[in-house]
TORLO-803956 format. One record per atom (N, C-alpha, C, O): x, y, z. Coordinates in steps of 0.05 Angstrom, whole numbers, plus 32768, in hexadecimal, padded with zeros to 4 digits. Layout:
BEGIN
XYZ ...
This chain:
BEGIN
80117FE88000 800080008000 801280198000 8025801B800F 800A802B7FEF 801680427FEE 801380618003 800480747FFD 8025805F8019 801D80728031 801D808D8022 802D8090800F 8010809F8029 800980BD8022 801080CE8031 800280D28044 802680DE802C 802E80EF804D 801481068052 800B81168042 800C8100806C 7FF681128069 7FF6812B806C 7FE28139806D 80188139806D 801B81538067 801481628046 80088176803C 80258149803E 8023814A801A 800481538012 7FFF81678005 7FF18140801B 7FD581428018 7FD2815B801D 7FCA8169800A 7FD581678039 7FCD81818048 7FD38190802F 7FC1819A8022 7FE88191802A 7FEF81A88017 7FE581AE7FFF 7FE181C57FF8 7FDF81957FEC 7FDC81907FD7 7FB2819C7FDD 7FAB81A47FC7 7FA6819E7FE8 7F90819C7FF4 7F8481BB7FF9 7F6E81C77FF7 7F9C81C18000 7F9A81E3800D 7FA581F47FF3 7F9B820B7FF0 7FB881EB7FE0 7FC381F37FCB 7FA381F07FB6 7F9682047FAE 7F9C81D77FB2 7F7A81E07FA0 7F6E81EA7FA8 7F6281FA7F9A 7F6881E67FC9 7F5881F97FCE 7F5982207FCB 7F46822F7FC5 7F7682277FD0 7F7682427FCA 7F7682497FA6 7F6F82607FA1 7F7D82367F8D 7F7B82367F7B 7F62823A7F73 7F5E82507F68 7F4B82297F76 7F2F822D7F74 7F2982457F7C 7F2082547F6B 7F2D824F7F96 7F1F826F7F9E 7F2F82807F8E 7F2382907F80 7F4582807F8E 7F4C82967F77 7F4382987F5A 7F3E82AD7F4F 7F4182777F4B 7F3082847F32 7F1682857F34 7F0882927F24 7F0C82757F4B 7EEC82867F4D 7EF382A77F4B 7EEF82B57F37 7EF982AD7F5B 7EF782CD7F5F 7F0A82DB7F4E 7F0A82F37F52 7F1E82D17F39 7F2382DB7F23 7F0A82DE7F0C 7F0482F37F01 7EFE82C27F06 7EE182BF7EF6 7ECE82D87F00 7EC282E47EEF 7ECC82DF7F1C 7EB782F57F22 7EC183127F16 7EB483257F0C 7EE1830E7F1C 7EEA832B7F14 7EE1832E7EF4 7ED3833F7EEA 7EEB831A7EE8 7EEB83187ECE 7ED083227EB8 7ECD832E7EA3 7EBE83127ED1 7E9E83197EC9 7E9983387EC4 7E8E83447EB2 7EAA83417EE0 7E9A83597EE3 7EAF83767ECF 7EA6838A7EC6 7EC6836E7ECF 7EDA83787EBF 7EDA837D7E9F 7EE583917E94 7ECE83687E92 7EC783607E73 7EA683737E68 7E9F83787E51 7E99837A7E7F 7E85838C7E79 7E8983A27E77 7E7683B17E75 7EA783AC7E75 7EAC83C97E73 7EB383C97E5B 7EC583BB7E51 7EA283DA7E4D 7EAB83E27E30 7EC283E37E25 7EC983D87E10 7ED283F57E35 7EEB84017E28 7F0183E77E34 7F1583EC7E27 7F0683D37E42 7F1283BB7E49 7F0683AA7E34 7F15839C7E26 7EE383A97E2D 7EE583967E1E 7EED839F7E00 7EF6838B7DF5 7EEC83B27DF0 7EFC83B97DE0 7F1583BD7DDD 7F1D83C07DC6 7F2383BF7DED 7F4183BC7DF1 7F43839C7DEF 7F5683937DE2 7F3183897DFA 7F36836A7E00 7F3883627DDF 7F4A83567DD4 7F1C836D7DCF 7F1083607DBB 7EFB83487DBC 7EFF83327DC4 7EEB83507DB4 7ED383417DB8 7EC983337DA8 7EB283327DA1 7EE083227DA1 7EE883077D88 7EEF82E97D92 7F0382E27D9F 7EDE82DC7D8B 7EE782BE7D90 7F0982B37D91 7F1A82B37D7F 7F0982A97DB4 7F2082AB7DBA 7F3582B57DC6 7F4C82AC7DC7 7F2882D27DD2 7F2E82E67DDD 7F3382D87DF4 7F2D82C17DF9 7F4982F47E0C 7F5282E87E2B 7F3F82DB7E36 7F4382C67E42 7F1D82EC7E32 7F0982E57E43 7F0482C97E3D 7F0682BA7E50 7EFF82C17E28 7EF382AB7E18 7F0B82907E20 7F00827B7E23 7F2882907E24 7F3B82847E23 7F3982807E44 7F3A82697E4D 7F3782907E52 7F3382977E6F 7F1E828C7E7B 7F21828A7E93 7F0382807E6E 7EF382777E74 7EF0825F7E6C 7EDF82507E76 7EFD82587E5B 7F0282367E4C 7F1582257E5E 7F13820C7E60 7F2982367E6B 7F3A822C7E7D 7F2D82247E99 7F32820D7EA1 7F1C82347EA8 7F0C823E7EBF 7EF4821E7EB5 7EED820D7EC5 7EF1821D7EA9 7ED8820A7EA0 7EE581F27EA8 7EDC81E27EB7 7EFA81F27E9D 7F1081D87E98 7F0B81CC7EC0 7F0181B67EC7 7F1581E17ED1 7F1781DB7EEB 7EFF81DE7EF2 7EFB81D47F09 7EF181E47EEC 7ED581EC7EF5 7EC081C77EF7 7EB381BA7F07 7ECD81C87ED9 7EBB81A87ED8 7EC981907EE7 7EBE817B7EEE 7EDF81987EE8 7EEB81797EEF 7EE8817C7F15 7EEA81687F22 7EE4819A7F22 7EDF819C7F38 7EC0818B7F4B 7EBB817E7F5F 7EAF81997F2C 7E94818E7F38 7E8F81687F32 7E8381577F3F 7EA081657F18 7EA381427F1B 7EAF81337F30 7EA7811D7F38 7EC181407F38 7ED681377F4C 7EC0813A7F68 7EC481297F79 7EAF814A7F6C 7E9C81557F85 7E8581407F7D 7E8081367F93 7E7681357F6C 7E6681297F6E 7E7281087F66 7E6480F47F68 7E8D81087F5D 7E9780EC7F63 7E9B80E07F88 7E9680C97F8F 7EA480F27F97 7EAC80EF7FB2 7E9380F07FBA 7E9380E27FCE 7E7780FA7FB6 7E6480F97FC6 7E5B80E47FD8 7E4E80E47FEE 7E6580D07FC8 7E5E80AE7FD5 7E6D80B17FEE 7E6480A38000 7E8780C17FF6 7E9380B98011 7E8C80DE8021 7E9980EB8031 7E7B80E28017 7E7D8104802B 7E5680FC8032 7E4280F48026 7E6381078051 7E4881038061 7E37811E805F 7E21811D8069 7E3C812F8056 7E2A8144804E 7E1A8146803B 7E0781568037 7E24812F802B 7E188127800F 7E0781108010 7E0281047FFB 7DFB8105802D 7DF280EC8030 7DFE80DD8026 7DF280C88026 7E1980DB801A 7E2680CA800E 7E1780BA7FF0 7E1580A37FEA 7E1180CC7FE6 7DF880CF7FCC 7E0380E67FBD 7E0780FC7FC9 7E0B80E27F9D 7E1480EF7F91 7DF981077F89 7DFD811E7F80 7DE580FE7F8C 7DCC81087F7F 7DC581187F96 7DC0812F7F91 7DC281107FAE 7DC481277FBF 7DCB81407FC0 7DBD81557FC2 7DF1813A7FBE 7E03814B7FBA 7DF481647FA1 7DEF817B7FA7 7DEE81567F84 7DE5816C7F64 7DCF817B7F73 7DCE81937F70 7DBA816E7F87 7DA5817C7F8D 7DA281977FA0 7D9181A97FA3 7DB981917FAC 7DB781A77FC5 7DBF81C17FBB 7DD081C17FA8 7DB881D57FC3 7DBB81F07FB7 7DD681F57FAE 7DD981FF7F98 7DEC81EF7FBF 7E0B81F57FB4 7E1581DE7F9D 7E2A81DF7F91 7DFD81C77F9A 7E0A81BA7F8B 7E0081BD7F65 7E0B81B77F51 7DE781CA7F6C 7DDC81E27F56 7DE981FA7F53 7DE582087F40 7DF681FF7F63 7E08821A7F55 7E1B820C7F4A 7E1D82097F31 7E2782037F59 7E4081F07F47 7E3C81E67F2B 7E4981EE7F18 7E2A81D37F2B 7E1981D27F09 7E1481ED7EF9 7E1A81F07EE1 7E0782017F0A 7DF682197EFA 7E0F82287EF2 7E0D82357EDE 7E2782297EFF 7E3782357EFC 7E4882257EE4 7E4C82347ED1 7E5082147EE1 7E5981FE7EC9 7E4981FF7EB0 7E4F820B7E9B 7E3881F47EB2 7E2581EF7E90 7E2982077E7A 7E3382037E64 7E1E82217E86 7E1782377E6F 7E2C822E7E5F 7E2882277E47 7E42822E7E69 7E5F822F7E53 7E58821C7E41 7E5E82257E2B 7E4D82057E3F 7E4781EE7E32 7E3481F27E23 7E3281EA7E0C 7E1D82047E33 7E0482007E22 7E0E821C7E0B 7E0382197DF5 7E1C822E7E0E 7E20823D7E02 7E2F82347DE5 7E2A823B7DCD 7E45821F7DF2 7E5782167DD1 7E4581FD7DC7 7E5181F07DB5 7E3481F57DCD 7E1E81E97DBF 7E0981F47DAE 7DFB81EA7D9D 7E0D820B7DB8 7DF9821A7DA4 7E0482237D8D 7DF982217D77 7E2682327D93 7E3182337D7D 7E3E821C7D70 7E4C821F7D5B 7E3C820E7D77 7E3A81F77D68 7E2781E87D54 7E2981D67D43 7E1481F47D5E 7DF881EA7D46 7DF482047D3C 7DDE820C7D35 7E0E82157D39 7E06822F7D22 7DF982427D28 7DF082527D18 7DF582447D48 7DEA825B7D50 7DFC82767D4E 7E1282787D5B 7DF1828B7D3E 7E0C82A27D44 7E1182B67D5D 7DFF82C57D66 7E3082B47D6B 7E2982BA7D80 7E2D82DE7D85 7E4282EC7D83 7E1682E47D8A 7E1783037D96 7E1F830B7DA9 7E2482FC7DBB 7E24832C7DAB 7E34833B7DC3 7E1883367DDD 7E1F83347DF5 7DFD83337DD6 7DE383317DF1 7DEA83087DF5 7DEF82FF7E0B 7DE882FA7DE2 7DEF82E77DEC 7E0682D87DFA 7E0582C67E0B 7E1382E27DF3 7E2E82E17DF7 7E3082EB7E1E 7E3B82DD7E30 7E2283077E23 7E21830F7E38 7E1283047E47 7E1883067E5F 7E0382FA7E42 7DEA82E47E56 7DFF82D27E60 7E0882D27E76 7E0482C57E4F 7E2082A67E51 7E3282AC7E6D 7E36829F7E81 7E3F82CA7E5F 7E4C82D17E7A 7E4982D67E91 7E5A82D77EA3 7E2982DB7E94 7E2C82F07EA1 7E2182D87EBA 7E1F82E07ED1 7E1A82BB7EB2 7E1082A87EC7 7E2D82A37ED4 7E2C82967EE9 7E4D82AD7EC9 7E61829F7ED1 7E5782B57EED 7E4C82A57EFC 7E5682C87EF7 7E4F82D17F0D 7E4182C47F26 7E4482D07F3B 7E3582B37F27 7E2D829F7F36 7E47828A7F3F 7E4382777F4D 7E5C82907F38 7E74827C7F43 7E7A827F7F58 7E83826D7F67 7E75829B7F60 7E7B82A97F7B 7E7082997F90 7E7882997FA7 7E5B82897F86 7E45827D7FA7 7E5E825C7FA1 7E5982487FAE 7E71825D7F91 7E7A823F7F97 7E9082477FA7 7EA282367FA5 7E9782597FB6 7EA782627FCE 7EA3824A7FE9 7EB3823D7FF6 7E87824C7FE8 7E7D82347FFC 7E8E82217FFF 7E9482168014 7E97821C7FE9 7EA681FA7FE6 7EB881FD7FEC 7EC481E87FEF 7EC782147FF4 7EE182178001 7EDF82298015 7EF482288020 7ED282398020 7ECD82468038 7EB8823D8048 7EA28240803F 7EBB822D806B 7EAD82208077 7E958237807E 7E83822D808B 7E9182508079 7E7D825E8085 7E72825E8077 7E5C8269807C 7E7482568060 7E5D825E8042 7E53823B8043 7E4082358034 7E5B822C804E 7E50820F8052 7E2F820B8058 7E1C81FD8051 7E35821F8069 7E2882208086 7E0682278076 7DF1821B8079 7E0D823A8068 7DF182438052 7DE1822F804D 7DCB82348058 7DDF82188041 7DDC8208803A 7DCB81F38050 7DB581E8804C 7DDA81F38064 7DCD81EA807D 7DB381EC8088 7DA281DF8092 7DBD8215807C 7DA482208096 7D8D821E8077 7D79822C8079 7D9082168068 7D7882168051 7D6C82008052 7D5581FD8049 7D7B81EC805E 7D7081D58064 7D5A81D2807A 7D4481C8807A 7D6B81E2808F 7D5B81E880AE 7D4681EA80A4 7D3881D680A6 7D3E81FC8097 7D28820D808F 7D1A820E807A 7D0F82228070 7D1C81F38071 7D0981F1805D 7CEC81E88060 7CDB81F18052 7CE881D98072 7CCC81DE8079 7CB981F4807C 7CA381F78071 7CC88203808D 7CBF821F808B 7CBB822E8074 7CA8823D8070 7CD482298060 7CD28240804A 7CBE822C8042 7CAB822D8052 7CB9821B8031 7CA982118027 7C8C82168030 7C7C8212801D 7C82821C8044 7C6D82238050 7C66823E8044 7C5582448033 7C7B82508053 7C72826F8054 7C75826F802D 7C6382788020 7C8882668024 7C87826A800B 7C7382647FF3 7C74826D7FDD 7C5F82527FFC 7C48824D7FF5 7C3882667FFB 7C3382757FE9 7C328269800C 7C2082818018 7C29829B800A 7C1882AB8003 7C4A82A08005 7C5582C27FFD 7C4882B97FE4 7C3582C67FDE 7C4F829F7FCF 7C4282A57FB3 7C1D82A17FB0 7C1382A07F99 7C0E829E7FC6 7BF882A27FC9 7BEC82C27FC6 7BDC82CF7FB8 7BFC82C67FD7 7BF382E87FE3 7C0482F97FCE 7BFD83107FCA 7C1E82ED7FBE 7C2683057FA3 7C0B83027F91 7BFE83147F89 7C0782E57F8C 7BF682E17F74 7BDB82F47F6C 7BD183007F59 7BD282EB7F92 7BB882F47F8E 7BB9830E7F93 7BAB831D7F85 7BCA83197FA6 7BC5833E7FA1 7BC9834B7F82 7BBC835E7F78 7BE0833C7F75 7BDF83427F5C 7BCC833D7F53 7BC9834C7F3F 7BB5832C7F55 7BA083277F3B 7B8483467F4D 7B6E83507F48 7B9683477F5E 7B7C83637F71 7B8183797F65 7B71838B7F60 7B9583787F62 7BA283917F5D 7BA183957F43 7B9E83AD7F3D 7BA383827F2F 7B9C83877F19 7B79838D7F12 7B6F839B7F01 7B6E837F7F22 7B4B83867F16 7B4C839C7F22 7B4083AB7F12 7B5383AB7F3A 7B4D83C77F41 7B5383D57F31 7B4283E27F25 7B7483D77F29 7B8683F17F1E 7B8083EC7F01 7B7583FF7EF6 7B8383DE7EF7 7B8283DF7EDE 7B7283EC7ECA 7B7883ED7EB2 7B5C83F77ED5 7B5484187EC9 7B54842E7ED5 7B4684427ED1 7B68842B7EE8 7B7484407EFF 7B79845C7EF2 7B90845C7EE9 7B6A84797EEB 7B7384837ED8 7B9284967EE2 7B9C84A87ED4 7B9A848C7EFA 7BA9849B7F08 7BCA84917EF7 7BDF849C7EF1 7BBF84767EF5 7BD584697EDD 7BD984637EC0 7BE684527EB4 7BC884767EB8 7BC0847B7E9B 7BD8848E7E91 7BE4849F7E9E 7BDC84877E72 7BEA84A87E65 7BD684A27E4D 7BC9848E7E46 7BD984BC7E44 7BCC84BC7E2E 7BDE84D57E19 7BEF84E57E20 7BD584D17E02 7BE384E07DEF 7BF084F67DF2 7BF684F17E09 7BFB850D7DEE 7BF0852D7DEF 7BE885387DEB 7BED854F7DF3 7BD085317DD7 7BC085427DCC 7BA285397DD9 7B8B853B7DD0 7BA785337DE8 7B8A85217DEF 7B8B85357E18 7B9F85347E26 7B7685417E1F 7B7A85547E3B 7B73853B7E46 7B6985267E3F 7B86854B7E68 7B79853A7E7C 7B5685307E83 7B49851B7E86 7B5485487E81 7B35854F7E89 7B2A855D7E7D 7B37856F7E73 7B06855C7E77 7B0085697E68 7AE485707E6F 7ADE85607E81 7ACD85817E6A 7AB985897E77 7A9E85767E6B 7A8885747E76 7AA885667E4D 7A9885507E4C 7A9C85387E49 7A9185277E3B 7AB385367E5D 7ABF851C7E62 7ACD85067E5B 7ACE84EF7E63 7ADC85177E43 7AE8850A7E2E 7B05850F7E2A 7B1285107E16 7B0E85127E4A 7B2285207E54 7B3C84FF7E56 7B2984EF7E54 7B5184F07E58 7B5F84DF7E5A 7B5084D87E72 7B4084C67E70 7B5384E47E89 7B4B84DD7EA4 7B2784D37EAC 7B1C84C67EBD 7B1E84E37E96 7B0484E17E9A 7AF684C07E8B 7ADE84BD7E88 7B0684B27E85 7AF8849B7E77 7AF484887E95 7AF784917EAC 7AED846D7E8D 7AEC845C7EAC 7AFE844B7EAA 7B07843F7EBD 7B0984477E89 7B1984387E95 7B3184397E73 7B25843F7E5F 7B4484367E72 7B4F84387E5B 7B4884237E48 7B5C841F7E3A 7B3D841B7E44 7B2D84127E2C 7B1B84207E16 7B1B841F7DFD 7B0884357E30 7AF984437E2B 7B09845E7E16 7B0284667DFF 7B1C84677E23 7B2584767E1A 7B4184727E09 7B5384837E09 7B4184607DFD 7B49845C7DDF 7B3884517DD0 7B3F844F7DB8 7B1D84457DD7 7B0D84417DC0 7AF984657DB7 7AE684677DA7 7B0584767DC4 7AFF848F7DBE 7B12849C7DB3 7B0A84AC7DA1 7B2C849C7DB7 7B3F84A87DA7 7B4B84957D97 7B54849E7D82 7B4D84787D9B 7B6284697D84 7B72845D7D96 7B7B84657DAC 7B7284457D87 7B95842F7D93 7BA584437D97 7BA584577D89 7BB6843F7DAC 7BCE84447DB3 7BCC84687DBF 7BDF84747DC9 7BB384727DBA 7BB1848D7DC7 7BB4848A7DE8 7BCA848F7DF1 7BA084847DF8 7BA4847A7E18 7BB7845F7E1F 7BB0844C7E12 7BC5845D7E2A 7BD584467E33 7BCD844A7E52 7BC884607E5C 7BCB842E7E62 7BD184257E7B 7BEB84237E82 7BF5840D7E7C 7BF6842E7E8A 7C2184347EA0 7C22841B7EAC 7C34840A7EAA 7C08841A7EBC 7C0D84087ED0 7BFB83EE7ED4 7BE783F07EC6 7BF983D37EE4 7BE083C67EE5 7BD683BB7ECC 7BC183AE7ECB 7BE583C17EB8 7BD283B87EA3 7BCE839A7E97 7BBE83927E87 7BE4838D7EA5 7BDF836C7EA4 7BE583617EC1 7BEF836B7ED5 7BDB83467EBC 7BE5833A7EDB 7C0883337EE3 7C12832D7EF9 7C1783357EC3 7C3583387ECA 7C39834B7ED8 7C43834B7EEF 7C3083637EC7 7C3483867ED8 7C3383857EF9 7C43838D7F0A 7C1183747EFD 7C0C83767F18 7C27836B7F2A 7C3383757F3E 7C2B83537F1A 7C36833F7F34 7C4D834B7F35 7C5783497F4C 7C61835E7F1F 7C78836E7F25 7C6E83867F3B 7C7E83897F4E 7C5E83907F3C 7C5F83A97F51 7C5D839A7F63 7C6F83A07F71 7C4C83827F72 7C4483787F82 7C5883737F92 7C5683787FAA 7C6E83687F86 7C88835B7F8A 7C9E83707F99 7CAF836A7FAA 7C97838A7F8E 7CA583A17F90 7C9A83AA7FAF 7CA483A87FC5 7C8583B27FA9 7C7183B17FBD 7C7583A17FE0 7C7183A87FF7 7C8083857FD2 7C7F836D7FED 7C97837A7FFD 7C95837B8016 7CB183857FEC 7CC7838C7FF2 7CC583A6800E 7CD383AC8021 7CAB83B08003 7CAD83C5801F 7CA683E1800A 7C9983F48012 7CB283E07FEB 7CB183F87FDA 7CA184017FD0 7CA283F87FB9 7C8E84107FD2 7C7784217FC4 7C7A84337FAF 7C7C84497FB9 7C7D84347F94 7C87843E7F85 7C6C844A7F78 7C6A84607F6D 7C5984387F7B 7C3B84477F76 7C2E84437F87 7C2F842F7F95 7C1484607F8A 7C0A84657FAE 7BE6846E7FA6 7BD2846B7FB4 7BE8847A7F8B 7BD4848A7F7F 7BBC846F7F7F 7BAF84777F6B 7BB2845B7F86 7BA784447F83 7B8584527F8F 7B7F84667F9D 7B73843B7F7F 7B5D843F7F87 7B4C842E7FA4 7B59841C7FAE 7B3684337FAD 7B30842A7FC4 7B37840A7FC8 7B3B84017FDE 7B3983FC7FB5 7B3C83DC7FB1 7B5A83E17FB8 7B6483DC7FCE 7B6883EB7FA1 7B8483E77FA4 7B8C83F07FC3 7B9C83E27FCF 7B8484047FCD 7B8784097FE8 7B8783EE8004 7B9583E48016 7B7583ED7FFD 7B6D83CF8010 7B7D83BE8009 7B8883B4801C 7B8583B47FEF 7B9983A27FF7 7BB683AC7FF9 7BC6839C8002 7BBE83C57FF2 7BD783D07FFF 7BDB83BE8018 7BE983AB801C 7BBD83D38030 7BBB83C88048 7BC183B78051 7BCE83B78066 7BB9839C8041 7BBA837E8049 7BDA83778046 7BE583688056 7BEC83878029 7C028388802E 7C128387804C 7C1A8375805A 7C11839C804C 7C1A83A88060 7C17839D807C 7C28839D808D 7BFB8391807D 7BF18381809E 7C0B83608096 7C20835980A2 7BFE83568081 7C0483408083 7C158336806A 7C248323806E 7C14833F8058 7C27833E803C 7C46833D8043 7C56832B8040 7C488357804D 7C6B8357805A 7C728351806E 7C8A83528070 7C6483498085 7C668333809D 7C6D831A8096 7C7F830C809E 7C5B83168085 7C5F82F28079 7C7282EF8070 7C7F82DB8076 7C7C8303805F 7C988300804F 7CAB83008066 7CB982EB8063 7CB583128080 7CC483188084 7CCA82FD8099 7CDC82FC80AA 7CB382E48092 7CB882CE80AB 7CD282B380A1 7CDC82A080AD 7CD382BE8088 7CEE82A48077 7CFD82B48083 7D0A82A68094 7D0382D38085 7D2182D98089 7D2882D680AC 7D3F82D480B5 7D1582D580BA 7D1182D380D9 7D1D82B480D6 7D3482B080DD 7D0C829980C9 7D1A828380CE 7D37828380C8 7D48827680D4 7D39829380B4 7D5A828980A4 7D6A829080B6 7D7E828380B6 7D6882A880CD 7D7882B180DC 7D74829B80FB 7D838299810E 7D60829180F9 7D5D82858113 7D6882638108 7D68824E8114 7D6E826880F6 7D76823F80EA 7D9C824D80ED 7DAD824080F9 7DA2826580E1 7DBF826080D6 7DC5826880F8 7DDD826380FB 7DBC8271810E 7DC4826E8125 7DC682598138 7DD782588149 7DAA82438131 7DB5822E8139 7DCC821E8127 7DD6820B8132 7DD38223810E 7DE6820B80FE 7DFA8219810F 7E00820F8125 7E03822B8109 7E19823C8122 7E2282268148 7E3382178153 7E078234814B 7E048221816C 7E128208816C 7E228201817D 7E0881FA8155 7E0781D28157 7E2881D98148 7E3881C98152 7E2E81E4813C 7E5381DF8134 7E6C81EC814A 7E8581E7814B 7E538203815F 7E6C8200816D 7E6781ED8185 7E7781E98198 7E4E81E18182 7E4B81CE8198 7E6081B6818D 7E6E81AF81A0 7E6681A98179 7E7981A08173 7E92819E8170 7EA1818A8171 7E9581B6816D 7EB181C28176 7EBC81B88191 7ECF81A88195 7EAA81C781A6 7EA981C381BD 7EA9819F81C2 7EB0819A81D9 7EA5819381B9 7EA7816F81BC 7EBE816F81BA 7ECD816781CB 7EC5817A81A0 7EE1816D818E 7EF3817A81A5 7F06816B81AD 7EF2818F81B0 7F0B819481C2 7F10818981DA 7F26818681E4 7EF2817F81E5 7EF5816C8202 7F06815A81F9 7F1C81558202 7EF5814C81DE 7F0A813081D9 7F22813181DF 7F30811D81DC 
């Protein structure tokens, strides 16, 4: 049998390990460095380029990292010792999400797709997500992962309920506002108001008042589909009021916002802080073993 000095190991171990965090966080610089115009025209923005050569290399370690991570899964107890485990858990989807684009991207140009400066930028711009594979080499970013676990019952709960209460205020909010004339524009030649009512403001609802002036004379800003809704809604859940001008309907469910809309929401971030304090607790309660021993 062939003995392994287990310094040699140490080293060799701590040497990949600091290798990986540096081209992760070279890849982030890179990301964010290649969006500057005047760098990326100095680079050239031609098949083959530093970026492109820089990221073929990065891929190279990138893939053989996450093979190598879901080959060992069978002997790592975090992984249930289940390789399938390991792909499913949130860090083991970044690790994937962070790998593929590069693939799915030279597959496309490979079946003759031509590649553009917007597609091209999408491709890259997922290499930004490499940053969350820090985890794999920093024990505090481990820990994330944990407390998502803690708490998935919970999120799963409340998170049923937050897309209950976006859905349906959005579908409220849309039958109220949506001939809201407070969120109307209308042409410039067309008055606000008028003394026989034929004023932009004076219709009931913008329908009315482009089947009096013509397509495209009155437009709805706001509310005017249930996408629209469920974007303000969303905006809205955040705490941000960006529109206030609402009618007696829209008012009331502001309200209900506000009682219970952003309470509900704010009960995932209450668990997440009360799970990553106990994963905390239980590792230095272990700690604390390992040193009696």
């Amino acid at each position: 049998h062939t003995h392994v000095n287990p310094h040699t190991f140490q080293c060799g171990s701590r040497f990949f390990r600091v290798f990986m965090m540096t081209l992760i966080v070279s890849n982030v610089i890179a990301v964010l460095v290649e969006t500057v115009p005047e760098i990326d025209r100095y680079v050239g923005n031609q098949p083959g380029n530093f970026f492109d050569s820089f990221e073929a290399v990065s891929i190279f370690f990138f893939t053989l990292e996450y093979g190598l991570r879901v080959f060992s899964a069978r002997k790592n107890l975090e992984a249930l010792y289940s390789p399938w485990v390991y792909c499913t858990t949130f860090f083991g989807i970044v690790d994937f999400l962070s790998t593929v684009p590069w693939y799915v991207e030279q597959i496309l140009l490979l079946s003759g797709m031509s590649e553009s400066n917007d597609t091209a930028t999408i491709f890259r711009v997922f290499r930004i997500f490499r940053i969350l594979q820090l985890e794999d080499f920093l024990v505090g970013f481990r820990k994330i992962d944990n407390v998502f676990r803690a708490s998935r019952d919970v999120l799963k709960a409340t998170g049923l309920m937050a897309v209950i209460i976006w859905v349906g205020c959005g579908a409220l909010f849309f039958i109220f506002e949506q001939s809201n004339p407070n969120f109307r524009e209308c042409d410039a030649s067309i008055p606000l108001r008028t003394k026989h009512d034929t004023g932009c403001y004076d219709f009931e609802s913008t329908a009315a008042c482009e089947a009096h002036y013509g397509d495209g004379m009155c437009v709805q800003s706001s509310f005017s589909s249930m996408p629209d809704s469920l974007y303000y809604v969303a905006v809205f859940l955040g705490g941000e009021w960006g529109l206030v001008d609402f009618t007696w309907g829209g008012r009331l469910v502001c309200l209900f916002l506000c009682i219970v809309g952003i309470a509900l929401y704010s009960i995932p971030v209450g668990t997440l802080f009360e799970s990553f304090g106990s994963v905390i607790g239980m590792d230095g309660e272990e700690d604390d073993e390992e040193d009696d021993d």
